[in-house]
VEXDREN-2710 file (C-alpha; in Angstrom, 1 decimal):
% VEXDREN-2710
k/r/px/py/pz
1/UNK/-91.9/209.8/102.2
2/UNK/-93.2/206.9/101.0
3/UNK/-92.4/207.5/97.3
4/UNK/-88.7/208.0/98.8
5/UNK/-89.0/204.4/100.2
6/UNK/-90.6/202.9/97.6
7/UNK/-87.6/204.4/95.2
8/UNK/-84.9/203.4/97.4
9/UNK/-86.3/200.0/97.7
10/UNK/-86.0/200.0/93.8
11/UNK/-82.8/200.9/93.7
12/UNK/-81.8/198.0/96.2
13/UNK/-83.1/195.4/93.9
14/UNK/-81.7/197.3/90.9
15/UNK/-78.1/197.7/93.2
16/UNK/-78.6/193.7/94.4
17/UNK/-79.1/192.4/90.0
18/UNK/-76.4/194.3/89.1
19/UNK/-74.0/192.8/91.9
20/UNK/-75.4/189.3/91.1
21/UNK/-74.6/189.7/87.1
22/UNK/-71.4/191.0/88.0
23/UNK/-70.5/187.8/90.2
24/UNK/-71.6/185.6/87.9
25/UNK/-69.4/186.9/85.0
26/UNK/-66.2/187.3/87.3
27/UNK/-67.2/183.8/88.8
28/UNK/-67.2/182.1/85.3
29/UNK/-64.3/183.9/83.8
30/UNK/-62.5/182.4/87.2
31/UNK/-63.6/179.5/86.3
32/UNK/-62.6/179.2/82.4
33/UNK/-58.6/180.6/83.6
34/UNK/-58.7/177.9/86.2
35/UNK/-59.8/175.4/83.6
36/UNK/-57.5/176.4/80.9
37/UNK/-54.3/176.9/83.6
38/UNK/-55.2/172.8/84.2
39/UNK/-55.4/172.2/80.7
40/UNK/-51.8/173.7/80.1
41/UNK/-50.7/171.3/82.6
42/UNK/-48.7/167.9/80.6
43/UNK/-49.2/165.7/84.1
44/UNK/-52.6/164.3/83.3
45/UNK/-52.0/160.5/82.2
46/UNK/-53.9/158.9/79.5
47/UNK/-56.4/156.6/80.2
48/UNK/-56.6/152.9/79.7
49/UNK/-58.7/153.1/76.1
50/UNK/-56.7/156.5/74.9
51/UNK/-53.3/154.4/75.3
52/UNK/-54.6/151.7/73.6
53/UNK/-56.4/153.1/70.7
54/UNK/-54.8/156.9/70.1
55/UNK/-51.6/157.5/69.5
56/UNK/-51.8/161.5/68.9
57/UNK/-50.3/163.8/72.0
58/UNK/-52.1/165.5/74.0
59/UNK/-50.0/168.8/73.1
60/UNK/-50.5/168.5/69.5
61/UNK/-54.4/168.5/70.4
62/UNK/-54.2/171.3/72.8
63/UNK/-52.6/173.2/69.5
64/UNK/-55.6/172.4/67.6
65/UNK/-57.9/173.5/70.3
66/UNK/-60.2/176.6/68.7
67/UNK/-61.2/179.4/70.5
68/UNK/-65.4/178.0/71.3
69/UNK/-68.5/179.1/73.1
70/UNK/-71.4/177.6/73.8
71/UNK/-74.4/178.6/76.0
72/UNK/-74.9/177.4/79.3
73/UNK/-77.9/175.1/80.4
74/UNK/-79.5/174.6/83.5
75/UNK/-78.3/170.8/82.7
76/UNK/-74.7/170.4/81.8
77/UNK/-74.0/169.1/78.6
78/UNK/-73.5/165.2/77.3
79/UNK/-69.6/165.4/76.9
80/UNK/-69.3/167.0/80.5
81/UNK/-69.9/165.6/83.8
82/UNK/-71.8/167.5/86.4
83/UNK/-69.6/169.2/88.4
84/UNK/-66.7/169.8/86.1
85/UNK/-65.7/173.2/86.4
86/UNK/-65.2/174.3/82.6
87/UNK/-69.7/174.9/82.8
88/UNK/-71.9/176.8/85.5
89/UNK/-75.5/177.5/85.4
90/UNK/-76.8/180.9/86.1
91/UNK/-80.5/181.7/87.3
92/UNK/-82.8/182.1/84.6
93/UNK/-84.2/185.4/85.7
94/UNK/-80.5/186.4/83.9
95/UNK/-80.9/184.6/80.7
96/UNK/-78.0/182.2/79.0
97/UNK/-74.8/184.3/79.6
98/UNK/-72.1/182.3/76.5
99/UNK/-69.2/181.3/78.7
100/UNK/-65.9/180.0/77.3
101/UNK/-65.6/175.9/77.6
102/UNK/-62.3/174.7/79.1
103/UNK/-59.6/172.6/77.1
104/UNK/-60.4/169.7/79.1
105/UNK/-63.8/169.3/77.2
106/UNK/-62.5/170.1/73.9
107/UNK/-59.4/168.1/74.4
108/UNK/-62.1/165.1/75.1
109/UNK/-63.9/165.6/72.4
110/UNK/-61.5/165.7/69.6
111/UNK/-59.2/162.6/71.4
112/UNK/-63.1/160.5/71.0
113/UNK/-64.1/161.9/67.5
114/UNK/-59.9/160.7/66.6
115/UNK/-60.5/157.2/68.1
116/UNK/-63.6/156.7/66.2
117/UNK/-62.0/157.7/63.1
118/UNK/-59.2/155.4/63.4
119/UNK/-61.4/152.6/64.1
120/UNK/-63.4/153.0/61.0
121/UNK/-60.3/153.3/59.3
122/UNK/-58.8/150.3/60.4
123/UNK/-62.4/148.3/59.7
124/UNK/-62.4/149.4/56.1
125/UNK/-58.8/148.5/55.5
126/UNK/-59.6/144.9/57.0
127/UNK/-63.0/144.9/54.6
128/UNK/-60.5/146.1/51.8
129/UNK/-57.9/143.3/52.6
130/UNK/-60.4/140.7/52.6
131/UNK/-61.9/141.7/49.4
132/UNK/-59.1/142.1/47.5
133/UNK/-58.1/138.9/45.3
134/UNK/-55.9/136.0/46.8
135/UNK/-53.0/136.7/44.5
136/UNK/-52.7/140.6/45.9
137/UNK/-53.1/139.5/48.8
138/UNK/-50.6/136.9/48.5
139/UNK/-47.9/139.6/47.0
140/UNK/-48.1/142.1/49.2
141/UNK/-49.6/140.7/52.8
142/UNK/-47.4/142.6/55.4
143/UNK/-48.3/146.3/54.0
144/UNK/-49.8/147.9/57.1
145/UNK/-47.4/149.2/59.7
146/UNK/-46.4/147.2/62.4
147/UNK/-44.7/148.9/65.5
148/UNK/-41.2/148.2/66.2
149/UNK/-39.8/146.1/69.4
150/UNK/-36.6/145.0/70.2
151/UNK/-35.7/141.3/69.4
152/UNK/-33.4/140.6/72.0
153/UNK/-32.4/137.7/73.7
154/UNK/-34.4/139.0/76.5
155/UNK/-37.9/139.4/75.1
156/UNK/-40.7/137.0/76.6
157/UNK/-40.9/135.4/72.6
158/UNK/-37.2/134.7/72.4
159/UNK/-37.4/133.1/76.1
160/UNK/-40.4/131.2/74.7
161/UNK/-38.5/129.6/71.3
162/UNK/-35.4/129.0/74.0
163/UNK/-37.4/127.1/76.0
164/UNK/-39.4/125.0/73.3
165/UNK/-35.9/124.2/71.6
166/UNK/-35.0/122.8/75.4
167/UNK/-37.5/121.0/75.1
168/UNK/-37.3/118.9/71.8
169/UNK/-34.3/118.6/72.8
170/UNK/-35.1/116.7/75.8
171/UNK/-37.7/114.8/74.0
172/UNK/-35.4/113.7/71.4
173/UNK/-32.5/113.1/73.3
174/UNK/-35.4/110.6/75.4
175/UNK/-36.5/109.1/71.8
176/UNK/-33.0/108.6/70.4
177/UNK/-31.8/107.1/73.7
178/UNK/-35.0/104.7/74.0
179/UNK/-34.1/103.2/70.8
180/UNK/-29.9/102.8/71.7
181/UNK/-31.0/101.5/75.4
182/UNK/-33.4/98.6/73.7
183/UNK/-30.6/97.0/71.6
184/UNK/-28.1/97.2/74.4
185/UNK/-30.7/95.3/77.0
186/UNK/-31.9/93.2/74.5
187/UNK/-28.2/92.0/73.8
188/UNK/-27.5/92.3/77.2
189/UNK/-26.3/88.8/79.4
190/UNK/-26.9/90.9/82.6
191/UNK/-28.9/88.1/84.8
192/UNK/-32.0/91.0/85.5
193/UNK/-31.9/91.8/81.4
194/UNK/-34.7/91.8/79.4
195/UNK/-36.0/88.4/78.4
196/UNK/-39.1/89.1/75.8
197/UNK/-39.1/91.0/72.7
198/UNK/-37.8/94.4/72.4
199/UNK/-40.5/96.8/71.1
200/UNK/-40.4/99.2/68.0
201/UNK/-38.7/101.7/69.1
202/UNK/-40.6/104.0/66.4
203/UNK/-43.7/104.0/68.3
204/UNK/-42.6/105.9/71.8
205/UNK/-41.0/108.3/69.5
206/UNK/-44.0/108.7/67.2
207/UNK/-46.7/108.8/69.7
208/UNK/-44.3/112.0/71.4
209/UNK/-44.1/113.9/67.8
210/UNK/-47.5/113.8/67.9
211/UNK/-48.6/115.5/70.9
212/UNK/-45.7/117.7/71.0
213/UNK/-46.0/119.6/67.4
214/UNK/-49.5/120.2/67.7
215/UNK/-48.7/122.1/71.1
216/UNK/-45.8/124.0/69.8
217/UNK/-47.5/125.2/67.0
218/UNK/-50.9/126.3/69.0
219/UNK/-48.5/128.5/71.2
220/UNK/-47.2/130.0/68.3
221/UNK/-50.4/130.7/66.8
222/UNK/-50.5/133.1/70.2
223/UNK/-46.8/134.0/70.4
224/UNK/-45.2/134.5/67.2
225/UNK/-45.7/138.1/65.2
226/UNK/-46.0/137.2/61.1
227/UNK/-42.2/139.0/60.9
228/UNK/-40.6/137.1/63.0
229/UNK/-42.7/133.4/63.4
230/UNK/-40.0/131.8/60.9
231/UNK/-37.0/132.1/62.8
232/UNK/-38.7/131.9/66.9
233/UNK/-40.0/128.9/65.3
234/UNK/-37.4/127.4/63.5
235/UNK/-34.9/128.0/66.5
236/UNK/-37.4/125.9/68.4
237/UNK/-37.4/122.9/65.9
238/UNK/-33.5/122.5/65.9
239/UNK/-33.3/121.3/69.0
240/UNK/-34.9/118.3/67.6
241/UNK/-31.8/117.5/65.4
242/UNK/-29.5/118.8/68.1
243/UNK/-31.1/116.4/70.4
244/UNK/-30.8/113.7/68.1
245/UNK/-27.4/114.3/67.6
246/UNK/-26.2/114.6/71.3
247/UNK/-28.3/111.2/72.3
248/UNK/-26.3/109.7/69.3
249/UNK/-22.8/110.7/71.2
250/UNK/-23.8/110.2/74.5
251/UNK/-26.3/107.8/75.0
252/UNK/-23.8/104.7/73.5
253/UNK/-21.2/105.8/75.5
254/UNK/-23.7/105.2/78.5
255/UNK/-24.2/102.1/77.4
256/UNK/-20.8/100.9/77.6
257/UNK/-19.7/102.4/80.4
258/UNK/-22.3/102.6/83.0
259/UNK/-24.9/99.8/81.9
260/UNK/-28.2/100.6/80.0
261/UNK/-30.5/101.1/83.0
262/UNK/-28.8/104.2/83.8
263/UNK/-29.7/106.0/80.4
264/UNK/-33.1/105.5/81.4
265/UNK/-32.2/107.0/85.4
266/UNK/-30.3/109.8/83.8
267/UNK/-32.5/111.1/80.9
268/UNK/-35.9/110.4/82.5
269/UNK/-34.6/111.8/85.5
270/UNK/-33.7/115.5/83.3
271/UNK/-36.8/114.8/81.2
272/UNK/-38.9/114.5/84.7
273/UNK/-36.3/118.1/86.0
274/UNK/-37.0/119.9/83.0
275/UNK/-41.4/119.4/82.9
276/UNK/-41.7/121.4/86.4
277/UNK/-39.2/123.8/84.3
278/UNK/-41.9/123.9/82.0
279/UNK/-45.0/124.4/83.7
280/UNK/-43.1/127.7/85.7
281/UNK/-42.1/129.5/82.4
282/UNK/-44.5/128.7/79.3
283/UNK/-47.7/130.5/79.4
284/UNK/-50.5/130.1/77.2
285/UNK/-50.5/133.6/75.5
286/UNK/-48.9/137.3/76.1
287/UNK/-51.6/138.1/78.1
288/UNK/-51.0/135.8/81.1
289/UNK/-47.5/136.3/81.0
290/UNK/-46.3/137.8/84.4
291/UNK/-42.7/139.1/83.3
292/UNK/-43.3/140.5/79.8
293/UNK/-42.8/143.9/79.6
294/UNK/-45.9/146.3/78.3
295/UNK/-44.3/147.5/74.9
296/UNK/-43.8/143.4/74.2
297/UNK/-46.9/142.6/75.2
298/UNK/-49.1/145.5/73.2
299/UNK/-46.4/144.8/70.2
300/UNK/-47.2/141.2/70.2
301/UNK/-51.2/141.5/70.5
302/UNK/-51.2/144.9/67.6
303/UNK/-48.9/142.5/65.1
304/UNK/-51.4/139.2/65.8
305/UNK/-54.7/141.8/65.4
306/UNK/-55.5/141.2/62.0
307/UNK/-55.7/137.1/62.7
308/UNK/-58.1/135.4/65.5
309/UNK/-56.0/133.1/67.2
310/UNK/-58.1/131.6/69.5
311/UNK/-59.7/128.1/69.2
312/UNK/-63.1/127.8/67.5
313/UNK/-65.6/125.6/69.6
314/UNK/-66.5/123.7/66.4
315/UNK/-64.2/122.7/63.8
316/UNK/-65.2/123.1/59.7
317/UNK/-64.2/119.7/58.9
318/UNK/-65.8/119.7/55.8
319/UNK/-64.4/123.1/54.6
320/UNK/-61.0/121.7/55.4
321/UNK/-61.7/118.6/53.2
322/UNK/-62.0/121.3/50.4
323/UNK/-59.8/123.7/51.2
324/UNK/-57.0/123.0/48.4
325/UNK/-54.0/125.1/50.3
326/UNK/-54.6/122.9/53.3
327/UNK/-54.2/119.2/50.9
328/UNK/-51.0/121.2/49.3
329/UNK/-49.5/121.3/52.5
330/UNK/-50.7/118.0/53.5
331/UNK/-49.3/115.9/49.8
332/UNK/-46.0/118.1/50.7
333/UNK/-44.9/117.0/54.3
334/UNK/-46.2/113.5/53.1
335/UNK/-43.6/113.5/50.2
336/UNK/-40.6/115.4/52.1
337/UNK/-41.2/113.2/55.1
338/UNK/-40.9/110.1/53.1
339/UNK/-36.9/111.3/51.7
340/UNK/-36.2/112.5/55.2
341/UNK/-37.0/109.4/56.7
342/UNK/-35.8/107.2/54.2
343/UNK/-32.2/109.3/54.4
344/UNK/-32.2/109.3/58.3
345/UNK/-33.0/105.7/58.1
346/UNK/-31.1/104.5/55.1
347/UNK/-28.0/106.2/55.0
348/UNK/-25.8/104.3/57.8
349/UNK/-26.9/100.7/56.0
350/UNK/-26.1/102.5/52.1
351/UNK/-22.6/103.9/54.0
352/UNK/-21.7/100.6/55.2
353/UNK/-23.0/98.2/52.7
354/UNK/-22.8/100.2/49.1
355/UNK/-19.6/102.7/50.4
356/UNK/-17.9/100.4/52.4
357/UNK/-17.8/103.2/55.4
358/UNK/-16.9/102.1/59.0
359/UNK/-19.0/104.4/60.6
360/UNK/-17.8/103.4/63.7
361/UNK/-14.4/104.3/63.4
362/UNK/-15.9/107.1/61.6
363/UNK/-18.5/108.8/64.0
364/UNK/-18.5/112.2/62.2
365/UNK/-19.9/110.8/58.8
366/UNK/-23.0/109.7/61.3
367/UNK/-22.9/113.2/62.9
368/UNK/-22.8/115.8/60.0
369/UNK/-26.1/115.6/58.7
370/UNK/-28.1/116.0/62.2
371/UNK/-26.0/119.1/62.6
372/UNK/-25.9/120.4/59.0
373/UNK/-29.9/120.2/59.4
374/UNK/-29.6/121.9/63.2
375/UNK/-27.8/124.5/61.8
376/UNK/-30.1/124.7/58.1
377/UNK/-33.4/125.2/60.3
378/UNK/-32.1/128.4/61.9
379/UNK/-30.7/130.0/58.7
380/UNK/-33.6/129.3/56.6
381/UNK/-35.6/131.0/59.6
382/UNK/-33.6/134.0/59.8
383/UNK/-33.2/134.2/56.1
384/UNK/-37.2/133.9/55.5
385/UNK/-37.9/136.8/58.2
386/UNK/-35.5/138.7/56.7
387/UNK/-36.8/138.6/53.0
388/UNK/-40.4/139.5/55.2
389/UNK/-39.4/142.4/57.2
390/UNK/-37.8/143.9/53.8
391/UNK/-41.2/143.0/51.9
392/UNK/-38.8/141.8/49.1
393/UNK/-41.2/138.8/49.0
394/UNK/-44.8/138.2/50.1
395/UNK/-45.9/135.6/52.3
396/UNK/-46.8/132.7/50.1
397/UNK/-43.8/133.5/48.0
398/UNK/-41.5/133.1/50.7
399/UNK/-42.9/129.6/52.0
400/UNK/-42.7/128.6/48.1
401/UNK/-39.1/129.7/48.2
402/UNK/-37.9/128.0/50.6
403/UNK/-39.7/125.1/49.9
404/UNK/-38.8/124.5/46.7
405/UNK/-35.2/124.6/47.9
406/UNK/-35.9/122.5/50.5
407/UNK/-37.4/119.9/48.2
408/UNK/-36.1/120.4/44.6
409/UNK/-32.3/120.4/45.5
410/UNK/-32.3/117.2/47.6
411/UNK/-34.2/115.3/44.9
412/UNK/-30.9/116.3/42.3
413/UNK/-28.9/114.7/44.6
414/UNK/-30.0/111.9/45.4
415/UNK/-31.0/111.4/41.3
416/UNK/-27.0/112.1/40.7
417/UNK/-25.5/110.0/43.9
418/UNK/-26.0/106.5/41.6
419/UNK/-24.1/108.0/38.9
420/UNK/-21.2/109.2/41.0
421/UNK/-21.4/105.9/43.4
422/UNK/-16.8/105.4/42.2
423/UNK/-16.3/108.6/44.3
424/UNK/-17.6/107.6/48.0
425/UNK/-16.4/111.4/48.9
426/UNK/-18.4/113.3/47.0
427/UNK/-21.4/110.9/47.3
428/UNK/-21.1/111.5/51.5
429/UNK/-21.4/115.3/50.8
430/UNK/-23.9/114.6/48.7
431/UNK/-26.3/113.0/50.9
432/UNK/-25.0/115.4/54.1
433/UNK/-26.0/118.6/51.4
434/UNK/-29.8/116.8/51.1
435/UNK/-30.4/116.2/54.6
436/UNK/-29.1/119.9/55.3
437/UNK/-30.8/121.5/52.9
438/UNK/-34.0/120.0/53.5
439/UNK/-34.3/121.3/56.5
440/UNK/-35.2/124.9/54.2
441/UNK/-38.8/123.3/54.4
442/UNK/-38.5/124.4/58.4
443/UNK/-39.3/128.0/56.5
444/UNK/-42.1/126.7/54.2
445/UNK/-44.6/124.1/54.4
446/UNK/-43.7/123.7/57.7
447/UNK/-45.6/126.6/59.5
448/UNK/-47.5/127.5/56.4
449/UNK/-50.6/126.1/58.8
450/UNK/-50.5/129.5/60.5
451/UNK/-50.5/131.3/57.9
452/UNK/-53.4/129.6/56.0
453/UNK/-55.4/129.3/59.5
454/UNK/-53.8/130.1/62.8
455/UNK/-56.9/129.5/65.0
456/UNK/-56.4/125.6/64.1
457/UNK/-52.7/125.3/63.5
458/UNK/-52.4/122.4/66.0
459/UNK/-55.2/120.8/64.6
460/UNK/-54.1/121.1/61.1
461/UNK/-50.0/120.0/62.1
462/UNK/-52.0/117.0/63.7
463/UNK/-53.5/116.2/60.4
464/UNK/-50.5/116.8/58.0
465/UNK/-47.8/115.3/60.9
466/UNK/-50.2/112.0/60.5
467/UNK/-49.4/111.7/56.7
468/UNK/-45.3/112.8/57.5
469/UNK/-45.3/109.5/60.1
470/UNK/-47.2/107.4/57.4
471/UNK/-44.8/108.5/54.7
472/UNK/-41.7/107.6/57.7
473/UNK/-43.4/104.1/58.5
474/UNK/-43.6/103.1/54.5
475/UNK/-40.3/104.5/53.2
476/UNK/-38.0/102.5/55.4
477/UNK/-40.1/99.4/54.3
478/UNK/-40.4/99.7/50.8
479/UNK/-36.7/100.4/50.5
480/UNK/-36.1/97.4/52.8
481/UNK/-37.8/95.3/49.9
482/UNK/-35.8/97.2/46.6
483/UNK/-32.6/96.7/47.8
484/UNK/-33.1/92.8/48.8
485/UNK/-34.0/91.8/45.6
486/UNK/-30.3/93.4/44.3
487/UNK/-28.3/95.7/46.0
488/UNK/-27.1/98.0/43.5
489/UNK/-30.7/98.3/41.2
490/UNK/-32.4/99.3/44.6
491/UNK/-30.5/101.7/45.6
492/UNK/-30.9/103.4/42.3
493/UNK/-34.6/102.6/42.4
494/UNK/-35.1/103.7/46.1
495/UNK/-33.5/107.5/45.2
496/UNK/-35.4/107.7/42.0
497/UNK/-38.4/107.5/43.9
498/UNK/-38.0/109.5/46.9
499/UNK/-37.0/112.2/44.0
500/UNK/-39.7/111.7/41.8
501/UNK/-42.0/112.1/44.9
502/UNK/-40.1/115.2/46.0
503/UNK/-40.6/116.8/42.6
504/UNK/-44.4/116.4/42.6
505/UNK/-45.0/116.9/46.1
506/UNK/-43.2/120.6/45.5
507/UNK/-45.4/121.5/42.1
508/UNK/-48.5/120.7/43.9
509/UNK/-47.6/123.0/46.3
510/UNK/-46.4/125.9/44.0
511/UNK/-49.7/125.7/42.0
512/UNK/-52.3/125.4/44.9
513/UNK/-50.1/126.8/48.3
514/UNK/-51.6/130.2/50.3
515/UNK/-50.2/132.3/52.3
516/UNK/-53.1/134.4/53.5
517/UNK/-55.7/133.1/56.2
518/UNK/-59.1/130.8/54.5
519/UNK/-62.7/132.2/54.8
520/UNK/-63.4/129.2/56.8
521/UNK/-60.3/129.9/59.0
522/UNK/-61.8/133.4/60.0
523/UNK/-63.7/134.2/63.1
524/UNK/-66.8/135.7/61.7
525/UNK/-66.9/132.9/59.6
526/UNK/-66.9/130.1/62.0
527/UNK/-69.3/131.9/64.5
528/UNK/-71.7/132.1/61.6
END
């Protein structure tokens, strides 16, 4: 009797282990089909670091997933998290039963080990980049990928280079206007009219280029992908010929018609209109944008990755001293300024007194070059982007390009108008072609600073825009002094120089320009 108890009581324990192993397997088999039936479903959404850094499917993982198993713990392992259904632990009376692991885990895994490897990837192409030789760099600087977005008319960068040509417009249209509104008061016999001295009317404008360039280009550093930052930028610039153009039209008629005070009422009034527009629709980067879509946005920041935009808290003054790409620039916009602002200047007084041109009876003579230069800016823009996005040129080839145009050509022209001064025709085209055609530049030295080192573009446009206004203060003098000693001499002499400046403005470019950002233009360097 009480070896019958003692044996049923043994086979109750025996009966109760066998029903406990059997639970456990059945329990865990439950819960790998569970866990695989969840990972066949395609409605799990990616999280915020897998959208941003892996581009593979999750479907074309799942394909890849192998058949695995690993023993199970009394701890769950490190890729899991406790609870997760894909791992179970068992007593340890039963020993470590292998269990299958879900497709969640695995799926995990290999999305992780995938990120990691296409950040090292993407670190030793950048350590490749930078170690490669200027010149290679220079020839073939756009060869990673970029992903595609639409250019339209609608995009936040578009909206952005619509806005900033509204702009330069406005503050032209206010610059060009200042200057026709000072000679009509000063000649004005209205009783309340303007008694003292009129003031140089290059100053206002001079002191607005340079606060307003140096901004432009600093949002640009932020806004413009490298495929596309010639023409956003170059749309934006016309407005400043546009502008000079329409104030030219408008502002005399003003004049005449309404009295000069209202010119000030009505263009600081839409200059005053158009700054609230301002404040509501430019935003400092992509990122603060409220309206740009999330394919713009993520297109924008993955084309502008390689660069570090952002401002440095210390400036490497003394690297920039050195830096011989940055004093190509500079000796460039210092020699193109001077023949732009010596044409823009000069060319009314050589019409009238050399040509015998009544320009006003002939307004359109006055007109053609501001819009032949409007109209340049955005060509050479589109043209440059175009030659980018094919990779038929590299970056500093391009800005040479279209520099040299912009520079070389005008200087022939103005060497052959003397020569050809019995045909007033042809010397009118002439002079239109060079103030058109120099407007190429808008695609070269221009917005080279970006290129060379966009985290201080508007600190290096301030520099280089300071020589351009020197160059525009001296030209009109010096040519003021030729031509009064004799008429015909001076004008020869004035083009000769303004050419012969041209031409070595443009080969000190073409032997020391860049187009690929400076060590001391890089973030790690200027943290260091």
């Amino acid at each position: 009797m009480t070896r019958a108890r003692h044996g049923t009581a043994g086979g109750g324990v025996a009966w109760r282990g066998r029903d406990l192993w059997r639970r456990t397997v059945l329990e865990g088999a439950g819960r790998g089909l569970v866990a695989a039936w969840r990972g066949r479903r395609s409605s799990h959404p990616k999280s915020g670091f897998e959208s941003q850094h892996c581009s593979i499917p999750r479907t074309s993982l799942k394909s890849q997933i192998p058949a695995q198993h690993v023993p199970v713990s009394r701890s769950p392992p490190r890729d899991t998290e406790p609870g997760d259904p894909t791992t179970s632990s068992v007593p340890s009376g039963l020993g470590k039963t292998p269990l299958p692991v879900g497709p969640n885990v695995i799926l995990r895994r290999n999305r992780q080990q995938h990120c990691r490897q296409m950040r090292m990837q993407c670190h030793a192409n950048n350590m490749w980049a930078r170690d490669r030789p200027e010149a290679e760099q220079d020839e073939a600087p756009l060869l990673a990928q970029q992903p595609s977005s639409s250019t339209g008319l609608c995009s936040a960068r578009c909206g952005l280079a619509l806005v900033l040509h509204i702009s330069l417009f406005m503050a032209y249209v206010l610059r060009v206007s200042l200057s026709i509104a000072i000679v009509a008061m000063t000649n004005s016999s209205h009783p309340h009219g303007w008694s003292g001295s009129a003031p140089r009317s290059s100053y206002p404008g001079f002191a607005q280029e340079g606060v307003i360039f140096p901004a432009q280009y600093t949002l640009w550093a932020k806004w413009a992908p490298p495929l596309e930052r010639s023409r956003l930028m170059n749309i934006a610039d016309a407005g400043c010929t546009f502008g000079t153009f329409f104030a030219l039209l408008v502002a005399g008629i003003i004049c005449q018609s309404l009295g000069w005070p209202l010119v000030f009422y009505i263009f600081g009034g839409i200059g005053c209109a158009w700054c609230f527009c301002w404040f509501l629709l430019v935003y400092e980067d992509p990122a603060h944008h409220p309206w740009i879509s999330a394919g713009e946005q993520e297109y924008i920041v993955l084309a502008l990755a390689h660069q570090s935009s952002s401002h440095g808290l210390s400036l490497p003054l003394v690297a920039m001293a050195k830096s011989r790409p940055l004093w190509a620039i500079t000796i460039a916009c210092f020699c193109t300024d001077w023949l732009f602002y010596m044409l823009l200047t000069s060319m009314p007084t050589f019409m009238s007194n050399v040509l015998h041109f009544d320009l006003g009876e002939n307004g359109l003579l006055s007109s053609l070059p501001y819009i032949g230069n409007g109209l340049g800016h955005i060509l050479a823009g589109l043209l440059a982007d175009f030659f980018l996005a094919r990779r038929v040129l590299g970056t500093a080839a391009v800005r040479k390009l279209f520099s040299a145009l912009g520079m070389l050509l005008p200087a022939i022209f103005l060497v052959a108008v003397p020569y050809i001064r019995c045909n007033s025709t042809v010397v009118v085209v002439l002079l239109t072609l060079a103030l058109t055609i120099i407007s190429m530049t808008g695609a070269g030295i221009n917005i080279n600073h970006i290129d060379i080192a966009p985290r201080y573009a508007g600190f290096l446009l301030g520099i280089t825009n300071t020589f351009g206004i020197v160059a525009g203060i001296i030209a009109p003098t010096a040519i003021g002094l030729l031509i009064s000693q004799d008429l015909q001499t001076g004008w020869r002499n004035a083009f000769f120089i303004s050419a012969a400046l041209n031409v070595f403005g443009l080969v000190f470019y073409l032997a020391f320009g860049s187009g690929t950002i400076q060590d001391w233009a890089r973030e790690d360097t200027a943290v260091q």
